[in-house]
Every structure is written in C-alpha cells, then in structure tokens.
PDB file of N, CA, C and O in Angstrom, chain B, residues numbered from 101:
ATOM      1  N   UNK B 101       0.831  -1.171   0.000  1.00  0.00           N
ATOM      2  CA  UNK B 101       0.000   0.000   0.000  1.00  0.00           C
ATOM      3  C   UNK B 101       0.882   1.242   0.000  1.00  0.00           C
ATOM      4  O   UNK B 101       1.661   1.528   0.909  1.00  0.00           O
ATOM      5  N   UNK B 102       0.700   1.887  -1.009  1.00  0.00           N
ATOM      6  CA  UNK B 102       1.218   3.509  -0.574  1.00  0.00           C
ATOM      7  C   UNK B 102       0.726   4.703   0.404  1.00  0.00           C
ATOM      8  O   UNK B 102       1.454   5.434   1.076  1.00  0.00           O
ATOM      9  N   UNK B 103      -0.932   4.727   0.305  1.00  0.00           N
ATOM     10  CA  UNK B 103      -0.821   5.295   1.069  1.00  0.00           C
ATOM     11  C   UNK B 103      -2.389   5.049   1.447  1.00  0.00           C
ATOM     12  O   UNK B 103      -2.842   4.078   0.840  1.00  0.00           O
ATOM     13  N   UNK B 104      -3.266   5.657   2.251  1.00  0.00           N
ATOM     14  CA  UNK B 104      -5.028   5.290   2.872  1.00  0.00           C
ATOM     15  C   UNK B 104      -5.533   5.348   1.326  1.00  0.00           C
ATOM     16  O   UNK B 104      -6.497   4.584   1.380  1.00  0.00           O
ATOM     17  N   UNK B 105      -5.467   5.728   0.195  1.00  0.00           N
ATOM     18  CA  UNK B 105      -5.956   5.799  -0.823  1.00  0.00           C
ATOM     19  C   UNK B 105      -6.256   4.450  -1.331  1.00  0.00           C
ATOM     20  O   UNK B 105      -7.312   4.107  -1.863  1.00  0.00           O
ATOM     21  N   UNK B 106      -4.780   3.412  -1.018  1.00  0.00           N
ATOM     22  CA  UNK B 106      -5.571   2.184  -1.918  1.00  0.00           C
ATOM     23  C   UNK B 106      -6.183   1.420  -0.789  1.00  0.00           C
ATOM     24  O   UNK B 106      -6.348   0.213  -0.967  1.00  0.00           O
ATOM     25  N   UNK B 107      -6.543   1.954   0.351  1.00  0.00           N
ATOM     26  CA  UNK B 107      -7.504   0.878   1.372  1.00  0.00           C
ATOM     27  C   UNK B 107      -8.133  -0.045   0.456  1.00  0.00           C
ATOM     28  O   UNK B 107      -7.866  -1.230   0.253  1.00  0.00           O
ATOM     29  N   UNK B 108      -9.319   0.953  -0.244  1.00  0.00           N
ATOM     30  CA  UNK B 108     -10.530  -0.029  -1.333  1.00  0.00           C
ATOM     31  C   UNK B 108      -9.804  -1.038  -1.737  1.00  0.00           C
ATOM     32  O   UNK B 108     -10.156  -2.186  -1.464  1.00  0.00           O
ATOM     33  N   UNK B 109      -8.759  -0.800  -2.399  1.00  0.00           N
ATOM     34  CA  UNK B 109      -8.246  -2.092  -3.509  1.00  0.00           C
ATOM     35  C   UNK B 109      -8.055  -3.575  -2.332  1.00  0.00           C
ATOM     36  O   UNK B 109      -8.364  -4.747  -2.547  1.00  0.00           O
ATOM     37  N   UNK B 110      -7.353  -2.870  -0.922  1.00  0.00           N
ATOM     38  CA  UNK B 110      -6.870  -3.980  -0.268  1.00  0.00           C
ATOM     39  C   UNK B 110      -8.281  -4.729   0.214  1.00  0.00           C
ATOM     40  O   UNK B 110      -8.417  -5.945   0.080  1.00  0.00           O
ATOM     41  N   UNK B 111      -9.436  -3.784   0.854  1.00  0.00           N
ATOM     42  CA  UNK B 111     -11.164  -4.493   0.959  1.00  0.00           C
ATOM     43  C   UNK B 111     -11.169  -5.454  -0.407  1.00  0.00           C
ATOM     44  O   UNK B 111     -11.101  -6.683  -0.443  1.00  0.00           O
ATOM     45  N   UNK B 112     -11.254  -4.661  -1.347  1.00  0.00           N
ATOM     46  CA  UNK B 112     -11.619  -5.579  -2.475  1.00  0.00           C
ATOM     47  C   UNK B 112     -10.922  -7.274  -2.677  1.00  0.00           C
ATOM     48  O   UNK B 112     -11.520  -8.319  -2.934  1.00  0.00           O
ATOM     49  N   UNK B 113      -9.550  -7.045  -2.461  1.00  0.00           N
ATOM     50  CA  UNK B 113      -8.724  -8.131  -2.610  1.00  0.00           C
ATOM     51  C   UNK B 113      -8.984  -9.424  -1.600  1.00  0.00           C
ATOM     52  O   UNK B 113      -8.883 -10.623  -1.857  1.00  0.00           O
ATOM     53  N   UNK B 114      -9.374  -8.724  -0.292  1.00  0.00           N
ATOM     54  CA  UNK B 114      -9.795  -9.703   0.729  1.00  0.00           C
ATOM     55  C   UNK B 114     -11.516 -10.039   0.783  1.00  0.00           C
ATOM     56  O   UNK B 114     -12.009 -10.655   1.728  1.00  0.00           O
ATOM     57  N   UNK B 115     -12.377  -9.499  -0.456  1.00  0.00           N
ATOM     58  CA  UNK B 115     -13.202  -9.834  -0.943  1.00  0.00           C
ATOM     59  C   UNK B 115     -13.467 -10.990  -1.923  1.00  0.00           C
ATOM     60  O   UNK B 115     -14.366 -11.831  -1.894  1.00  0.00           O
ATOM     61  N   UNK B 116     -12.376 -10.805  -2.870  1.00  0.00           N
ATOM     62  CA  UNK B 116     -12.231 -11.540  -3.986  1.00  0.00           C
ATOM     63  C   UNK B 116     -11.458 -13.017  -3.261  1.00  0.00           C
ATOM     64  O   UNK B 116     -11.193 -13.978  -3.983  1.00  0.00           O
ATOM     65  N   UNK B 117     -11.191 -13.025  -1.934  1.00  0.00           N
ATOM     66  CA  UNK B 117     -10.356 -14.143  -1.789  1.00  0.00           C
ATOM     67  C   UNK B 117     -11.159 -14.938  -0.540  1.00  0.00           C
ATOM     68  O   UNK B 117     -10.761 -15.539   0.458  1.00  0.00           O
ATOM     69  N   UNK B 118     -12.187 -14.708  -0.969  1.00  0.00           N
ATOM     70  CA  UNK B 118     -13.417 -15.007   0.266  1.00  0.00           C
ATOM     71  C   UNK B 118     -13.856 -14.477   1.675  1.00  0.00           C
ATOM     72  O   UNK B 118     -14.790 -14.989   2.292  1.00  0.00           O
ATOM     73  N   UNK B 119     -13.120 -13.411   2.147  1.00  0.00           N
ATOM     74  CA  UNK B 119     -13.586 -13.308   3.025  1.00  0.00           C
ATOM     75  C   UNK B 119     -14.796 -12.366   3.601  1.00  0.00           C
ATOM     76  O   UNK B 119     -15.104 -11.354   2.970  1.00  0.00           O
ATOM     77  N   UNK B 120     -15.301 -12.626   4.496  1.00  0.00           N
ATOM     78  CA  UNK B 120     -16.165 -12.526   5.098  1.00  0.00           C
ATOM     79  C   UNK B 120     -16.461 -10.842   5.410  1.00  0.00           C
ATOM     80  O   UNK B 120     -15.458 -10.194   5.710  1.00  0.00           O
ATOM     81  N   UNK B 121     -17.808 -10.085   5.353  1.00  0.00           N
ATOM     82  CA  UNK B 121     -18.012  -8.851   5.654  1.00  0.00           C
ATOM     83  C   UNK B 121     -17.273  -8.602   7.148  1.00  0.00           C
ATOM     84  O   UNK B 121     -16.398  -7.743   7.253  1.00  0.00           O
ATOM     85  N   UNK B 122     -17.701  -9.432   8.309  1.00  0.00           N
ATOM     86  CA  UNK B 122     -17.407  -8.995   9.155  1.00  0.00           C
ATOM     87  C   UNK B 122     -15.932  -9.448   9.896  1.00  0.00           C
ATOM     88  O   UNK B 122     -15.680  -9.320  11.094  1.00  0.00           O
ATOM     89  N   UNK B 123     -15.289  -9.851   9.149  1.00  0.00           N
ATOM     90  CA  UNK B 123     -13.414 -10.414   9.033  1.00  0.00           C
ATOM     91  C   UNK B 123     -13.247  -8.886   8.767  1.00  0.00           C
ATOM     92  O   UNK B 123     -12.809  -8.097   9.604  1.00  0.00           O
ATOM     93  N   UNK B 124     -13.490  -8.687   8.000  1.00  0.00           N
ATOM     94  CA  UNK B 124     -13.201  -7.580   7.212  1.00  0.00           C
ATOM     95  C   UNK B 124     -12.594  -6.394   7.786  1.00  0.00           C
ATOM     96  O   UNK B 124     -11.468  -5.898   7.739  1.00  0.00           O
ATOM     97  N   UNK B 125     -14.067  -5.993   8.532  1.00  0.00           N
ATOM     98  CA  UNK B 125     -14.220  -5.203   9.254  1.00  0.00           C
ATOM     99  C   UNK B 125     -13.483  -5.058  11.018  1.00  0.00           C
ATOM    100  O   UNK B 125     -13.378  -4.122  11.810  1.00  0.00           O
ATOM    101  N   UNK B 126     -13.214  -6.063  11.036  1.00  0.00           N
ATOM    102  CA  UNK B 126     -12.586  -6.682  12.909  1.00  0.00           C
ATOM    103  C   UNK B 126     -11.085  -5.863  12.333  1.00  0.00           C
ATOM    104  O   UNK B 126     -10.456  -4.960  12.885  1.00  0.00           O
ATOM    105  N   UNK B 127     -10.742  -6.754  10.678  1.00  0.00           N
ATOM    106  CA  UNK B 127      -9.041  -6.522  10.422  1.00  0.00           C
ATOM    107  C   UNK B 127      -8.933  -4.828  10.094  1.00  0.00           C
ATOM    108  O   UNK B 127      -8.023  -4.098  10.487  1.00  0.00           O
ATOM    109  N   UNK B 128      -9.609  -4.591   9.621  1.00  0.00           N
ATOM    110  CA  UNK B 128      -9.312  -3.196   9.733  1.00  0.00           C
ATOM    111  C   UNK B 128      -9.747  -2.315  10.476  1.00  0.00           C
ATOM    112  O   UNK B 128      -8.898  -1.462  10.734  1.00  0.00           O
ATOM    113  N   UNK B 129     -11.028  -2.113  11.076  1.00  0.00           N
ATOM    114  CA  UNK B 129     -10.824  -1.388  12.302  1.00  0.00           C
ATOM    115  C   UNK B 129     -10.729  -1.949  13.461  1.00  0.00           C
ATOM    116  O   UNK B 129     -11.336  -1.409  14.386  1.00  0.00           O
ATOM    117  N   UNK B 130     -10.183  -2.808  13.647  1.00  0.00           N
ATOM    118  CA  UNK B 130     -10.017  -3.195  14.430  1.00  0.00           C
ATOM    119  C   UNK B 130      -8.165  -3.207  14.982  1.00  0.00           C
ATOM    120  O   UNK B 130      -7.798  -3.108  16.153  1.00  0.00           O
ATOM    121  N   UNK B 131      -7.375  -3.335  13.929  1.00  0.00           N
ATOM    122  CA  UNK B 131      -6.389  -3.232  13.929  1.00  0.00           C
ATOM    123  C   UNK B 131      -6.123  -1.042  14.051  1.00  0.00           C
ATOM    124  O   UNK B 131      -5.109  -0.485  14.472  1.00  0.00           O
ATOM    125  N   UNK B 132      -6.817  -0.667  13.767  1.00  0.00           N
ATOM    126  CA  UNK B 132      -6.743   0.260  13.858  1.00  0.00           C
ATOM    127  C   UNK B 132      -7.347   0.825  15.062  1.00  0.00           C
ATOM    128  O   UNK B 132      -6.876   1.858  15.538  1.00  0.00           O
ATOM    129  N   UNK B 133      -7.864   0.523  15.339  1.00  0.00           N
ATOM    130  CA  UNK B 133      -8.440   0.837  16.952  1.00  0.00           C
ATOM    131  C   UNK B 133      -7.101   0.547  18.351  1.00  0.00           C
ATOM    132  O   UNK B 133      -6.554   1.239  19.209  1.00  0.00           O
ATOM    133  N   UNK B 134      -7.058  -0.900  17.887  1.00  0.00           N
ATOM    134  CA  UNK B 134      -5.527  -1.389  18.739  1.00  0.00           C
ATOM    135  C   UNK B 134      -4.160  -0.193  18.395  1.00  0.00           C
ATOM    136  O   UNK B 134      -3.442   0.140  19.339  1.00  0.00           O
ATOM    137  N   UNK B 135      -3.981   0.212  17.400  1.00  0.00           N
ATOM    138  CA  UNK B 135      -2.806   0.623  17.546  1.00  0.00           C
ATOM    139  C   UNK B 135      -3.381   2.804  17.823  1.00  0.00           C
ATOM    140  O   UNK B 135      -2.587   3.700  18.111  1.00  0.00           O
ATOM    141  N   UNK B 136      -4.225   2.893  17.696  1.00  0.00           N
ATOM    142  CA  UNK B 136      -4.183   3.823  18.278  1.00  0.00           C
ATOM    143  C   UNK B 136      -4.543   4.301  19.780  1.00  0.00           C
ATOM    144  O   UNK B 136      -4.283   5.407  20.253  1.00  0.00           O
ATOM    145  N   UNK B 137      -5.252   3.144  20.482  1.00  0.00           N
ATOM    146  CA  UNK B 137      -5.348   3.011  21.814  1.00  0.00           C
ATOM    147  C   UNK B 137      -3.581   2.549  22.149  1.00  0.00           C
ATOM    148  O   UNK B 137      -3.021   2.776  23.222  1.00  0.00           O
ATOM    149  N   UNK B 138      -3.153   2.100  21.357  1.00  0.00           N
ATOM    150  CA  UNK B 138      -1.725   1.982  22.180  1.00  0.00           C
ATOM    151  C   UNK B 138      -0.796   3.571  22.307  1.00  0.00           C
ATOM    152  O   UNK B 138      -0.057   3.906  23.232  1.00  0.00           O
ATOM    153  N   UNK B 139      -1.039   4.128  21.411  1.00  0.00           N
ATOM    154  CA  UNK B 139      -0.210   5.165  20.911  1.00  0.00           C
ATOM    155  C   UNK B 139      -0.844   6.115  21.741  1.00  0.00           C
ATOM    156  O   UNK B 139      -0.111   7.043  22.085  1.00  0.00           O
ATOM    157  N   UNK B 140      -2.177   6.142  22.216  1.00  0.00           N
ATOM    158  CA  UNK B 140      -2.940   7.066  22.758  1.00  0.00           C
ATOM    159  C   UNK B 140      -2.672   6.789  24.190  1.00  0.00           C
ATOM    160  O   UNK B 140      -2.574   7.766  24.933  1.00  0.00           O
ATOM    161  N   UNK B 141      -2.526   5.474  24.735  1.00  0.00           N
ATOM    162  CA  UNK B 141      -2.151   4.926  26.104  1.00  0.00           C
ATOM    163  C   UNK B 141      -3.758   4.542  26.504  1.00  0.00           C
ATOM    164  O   UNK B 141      -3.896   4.132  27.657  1.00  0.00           O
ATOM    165  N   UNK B 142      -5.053   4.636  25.629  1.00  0.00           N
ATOM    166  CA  UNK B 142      -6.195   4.249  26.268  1.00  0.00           C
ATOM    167  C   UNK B 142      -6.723   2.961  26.038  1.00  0.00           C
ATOM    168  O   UNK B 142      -7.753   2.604  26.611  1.00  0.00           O
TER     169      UNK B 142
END
C-alpha cells in the first residue's frame, strides 16, 4: 500500500479471496483501533 488511498483495492482483494463482511471489518478497524489506543495509552 502507498498510502489510505488504496484501502478499497486492499477491501476488495480480501473480498475476492473469500472473506467474510465482518473479518473484514474486525481486520481493519479493528487493527486500527488497537494501535491507536496503544499510541494514545487508552
């Protein structure tokens, strides 16, 4: 990825390779939730 722009392409790709709406959704905000509660200390 270069930069938040190709998010879509990476959704799409983990679309096209079966996965699941709500996989989806855990891996990316979810991973994003974790690392900014770390960075945030909350």
């Amino acid at each position: 990825m270069r930069d938040y722009r190709d998010y879509p392409m990476f959704t799409d790709a983990m679309l096209r390779r079966g996965s699941k709406e709500p996989r989806i959704r855990k891996f990316l905000a979810g991973n994003f939730l974790r690392v900014f509660g770390q960075v945030t200390g909350r």
